[in-house]
N, C-alpha and C positions, 0 to 999 in steps of 0.2 A: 477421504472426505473428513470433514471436521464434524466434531462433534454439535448439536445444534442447530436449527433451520432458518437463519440469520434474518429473525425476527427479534423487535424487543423483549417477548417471553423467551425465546429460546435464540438466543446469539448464539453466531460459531464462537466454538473456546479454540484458541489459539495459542500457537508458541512462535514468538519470536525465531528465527531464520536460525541461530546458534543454540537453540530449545533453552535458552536461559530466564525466560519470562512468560507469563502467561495472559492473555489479556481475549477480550470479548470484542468482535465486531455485529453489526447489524445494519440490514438495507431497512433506513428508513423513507416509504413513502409518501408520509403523510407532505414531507418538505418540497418545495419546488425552489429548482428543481433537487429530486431524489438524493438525498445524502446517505453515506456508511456516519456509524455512529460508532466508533473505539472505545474502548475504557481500558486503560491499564492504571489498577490499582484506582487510584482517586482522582485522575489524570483522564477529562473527556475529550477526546479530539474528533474534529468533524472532517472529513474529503467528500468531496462530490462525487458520487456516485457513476459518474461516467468513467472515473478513472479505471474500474474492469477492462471498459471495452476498447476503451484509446488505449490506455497501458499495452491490452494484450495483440492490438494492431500493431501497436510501434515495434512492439519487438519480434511478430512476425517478419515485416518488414524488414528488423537487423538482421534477423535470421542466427544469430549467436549468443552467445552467453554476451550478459552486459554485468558487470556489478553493480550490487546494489547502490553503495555509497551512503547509505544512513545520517543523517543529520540533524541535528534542532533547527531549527530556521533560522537564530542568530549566527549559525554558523554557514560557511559558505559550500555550495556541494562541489565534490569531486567533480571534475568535467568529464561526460561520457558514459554519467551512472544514471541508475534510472530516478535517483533522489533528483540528479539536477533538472532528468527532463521533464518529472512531475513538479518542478516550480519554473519550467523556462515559456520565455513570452512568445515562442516556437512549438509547442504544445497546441494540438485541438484545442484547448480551454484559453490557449493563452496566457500562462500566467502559474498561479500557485492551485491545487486541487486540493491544498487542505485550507480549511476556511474559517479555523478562528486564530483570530490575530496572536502571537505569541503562541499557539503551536502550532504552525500551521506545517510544521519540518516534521520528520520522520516518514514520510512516505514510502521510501526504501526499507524500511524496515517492519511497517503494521500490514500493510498492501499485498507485496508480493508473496506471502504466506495463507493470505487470503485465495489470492489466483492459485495456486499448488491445491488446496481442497476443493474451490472449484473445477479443479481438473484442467485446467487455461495456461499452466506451465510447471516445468520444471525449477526446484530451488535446492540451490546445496548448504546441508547446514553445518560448518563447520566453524571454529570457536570465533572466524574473523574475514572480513573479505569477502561474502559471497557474493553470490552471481545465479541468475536466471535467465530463463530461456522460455519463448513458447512452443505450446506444445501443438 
C-alpha cells in the first residue's frame, strides 16, 4: 500500500511503474462525477475516477499481462496497451478517462501504480515496457 489515504490532505505518494518519478494522486469527491487528481511535480492531471473499477474489469476479463504503453496524448497509443484502452471510444467511458485537454495521456503510466497499492493488481517495474495484470 502507498503511503497516504488518497485524500487532498494526505494523497497516495507514488513511483512511477520504472521507480523513476514520484508524484501524488487523490480521489476527489467533491467533483461529479468523482475525479483522481495527479500532480507530478508542477504538472496536474485529472482522470475520472471510474477508471479503478473499469480498468481493473478489463483486465480481469484479459486475464493476462497487457502492457502498459505510456503516452502524452499528442502521441498515438500502442495497440493492445492499456494506455490505448483508457482513450478508446470501446471503453465503459467511451472515449478518453483523463480530462483535461492537453494532458489528458499518460494513463498507462500514473493509473496502474495506483491499482498495485490498492491491491487491484499486479505491475512490473522494470527500466521499460511494463505490463500488468489483475489480481
Amino acid at each position: 500500500m502507498a503511503d497516504g489515504q488518497g485524500t487532498k490532505d494526505s494523497p497516495w505518494q507514488l513511483k512511477t511503474p520504472p521507480g523513476t518519478s514520484d508524484y501524488t494522486i487523490y480521489r476527489d469527491d467533491s467533483r461529479q462525477p468523482p475525479i483522481l487528481v495527479c500532480t507530478v511535480g508542477s504538472t496536474v492531471l485529472h482522470y475520472d475516477a471510474r477508471c479503478i473499477e473499469d480498468l481493473h474489469a478489463m483486465l480481469k476479463a484479459h486475464g493476462d499481462w497487457m502492457e502498459l504503453g505510456a503516452a502524452d496524448e499528442q502521441k498515438d497509443a500502442k495497440p493492445g496497451t492499456v494506455e490505448a484502452w483508457g482513450r478508446s471510444p470501446d471503453n465503459p467511458l467511451g472515449g478518453w478517462y483523463g480530462l483535461k485537454k492537453g494532458f489528458r495521456g499518460r494513463f498507462g503510466m500514473y493509473i496502474p501504480p495506483l491499482m498495485e497499492a490498492l491491491g487491484l493488481a499486479e505491475l512490473e517495474h522494470n527500466p521499460r515496457n511494463n505490463r500488468m495484470r489483475a489480481k
